[in-house]
N, C-alpha and C positions, 0 to 999 in steps of 0.2 A: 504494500500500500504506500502511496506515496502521498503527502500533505503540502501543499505550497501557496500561494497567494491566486487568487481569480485573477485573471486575465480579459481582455475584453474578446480575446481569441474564441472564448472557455462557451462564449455566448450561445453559439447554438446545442452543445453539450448542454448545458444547464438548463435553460428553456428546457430542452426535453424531457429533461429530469424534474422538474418541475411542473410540468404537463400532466406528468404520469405519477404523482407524490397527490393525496390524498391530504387533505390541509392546509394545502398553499389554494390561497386565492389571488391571480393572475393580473394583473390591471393595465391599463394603457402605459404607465412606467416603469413595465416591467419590460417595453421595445429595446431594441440594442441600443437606442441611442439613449433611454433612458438610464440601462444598466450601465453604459459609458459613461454617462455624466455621473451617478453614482459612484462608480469605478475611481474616477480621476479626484472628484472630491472628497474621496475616502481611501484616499492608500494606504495599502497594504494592511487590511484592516476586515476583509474579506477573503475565504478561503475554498478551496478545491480538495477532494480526494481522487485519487486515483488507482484503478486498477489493471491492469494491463493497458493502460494508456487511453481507458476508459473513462469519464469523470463517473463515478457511484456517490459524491454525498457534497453538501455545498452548506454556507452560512455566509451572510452577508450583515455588514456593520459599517455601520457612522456614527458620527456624534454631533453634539453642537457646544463642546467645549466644555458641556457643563455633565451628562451623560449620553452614555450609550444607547445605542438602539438596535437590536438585533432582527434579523428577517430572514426567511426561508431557506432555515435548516432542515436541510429534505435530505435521506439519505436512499437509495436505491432499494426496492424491497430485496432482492437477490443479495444485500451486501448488510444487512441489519442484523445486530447482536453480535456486531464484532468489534465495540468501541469507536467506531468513526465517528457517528455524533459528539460522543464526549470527547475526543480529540478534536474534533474540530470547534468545540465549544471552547475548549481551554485555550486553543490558538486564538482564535478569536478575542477572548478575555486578558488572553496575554499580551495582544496588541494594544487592546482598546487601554490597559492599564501604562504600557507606554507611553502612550499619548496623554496620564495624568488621569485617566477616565477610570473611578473604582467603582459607580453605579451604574446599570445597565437596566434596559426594557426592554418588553417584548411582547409583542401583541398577540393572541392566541384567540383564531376563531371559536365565538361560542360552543358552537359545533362539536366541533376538534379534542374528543374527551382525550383520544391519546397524548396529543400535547400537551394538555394541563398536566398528565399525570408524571409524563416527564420531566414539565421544567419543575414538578413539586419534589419529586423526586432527587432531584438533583440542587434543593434549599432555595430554590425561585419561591418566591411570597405573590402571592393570589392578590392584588390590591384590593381592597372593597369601598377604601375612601376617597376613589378617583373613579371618573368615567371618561372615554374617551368622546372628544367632539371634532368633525371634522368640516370643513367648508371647503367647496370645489367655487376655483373663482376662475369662468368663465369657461371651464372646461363640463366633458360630461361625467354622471357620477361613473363610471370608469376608469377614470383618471386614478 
């Protein structure tokens, strides 16, 4: 298995995997040009696994100085229960703390029991005293 940084190369790998990951919900910023601009304003701060020269598992991170923000850690169903989410979670976390970042988020669709039970699993705290609110300015709710 191999771990290294996302690439913008990595772009139609991932989409795929993504595609096909149960949990991720997809949006208009999720286009190459989207995950490029992502990419460049967040280096090296997002990661790739690899298996035979395959991508099998992904995690994607920014911040805005103040915390982190994590998104779709999808790992391949053919390549699951072998540590690569939590490796790639720690690479991730070890970046983001580089960068001076020791708190982190992560958005988990309601839905999505297996993720809750993950990130709870792994000492992620369920917020209850926050809701998320979003406003789409000028675009469609897609975006």
């Amino acid at each position: 298995m191999n771990f290294r940084v996302m690439k913008q190369s990595d772009y139609d790998a991932i989409i795929s995997l993504w595609q096909n990951a149960q949990g991720i919900k997809l949006r208009d910023a999720d286009s190459r040009e989207g995950i490029d601009k992502y990419l460049q304003r967040n280096p090296g701060l997002s990661f790739v696994a690899e298996f035979n020269g395959m991508v099998v598992g992904t995690i994607m991170a920014g911040h805005d100085g103040k915390r982190g923000y994590l998104q779709h850690l999808a790992v391949a169903v053919s390549h699951r229960k072998m540590g690569i989410a939590t490796k790639l979670l720690t690479l991730c976390l070890s970046a983001l703390k580089v960068e001076g970042i020791v708190k982190s988020h992560i958005h988990v669709l309601c839905e999505n029991e297996a993720a809750k039970v993950y990130w709870k699993n792994r000492g992620w705290l369920k917020r209850d005293d926050i809701e998320a609110f979003s406003f789409i300015n000028g675009g469609d709710e897609n975006t």
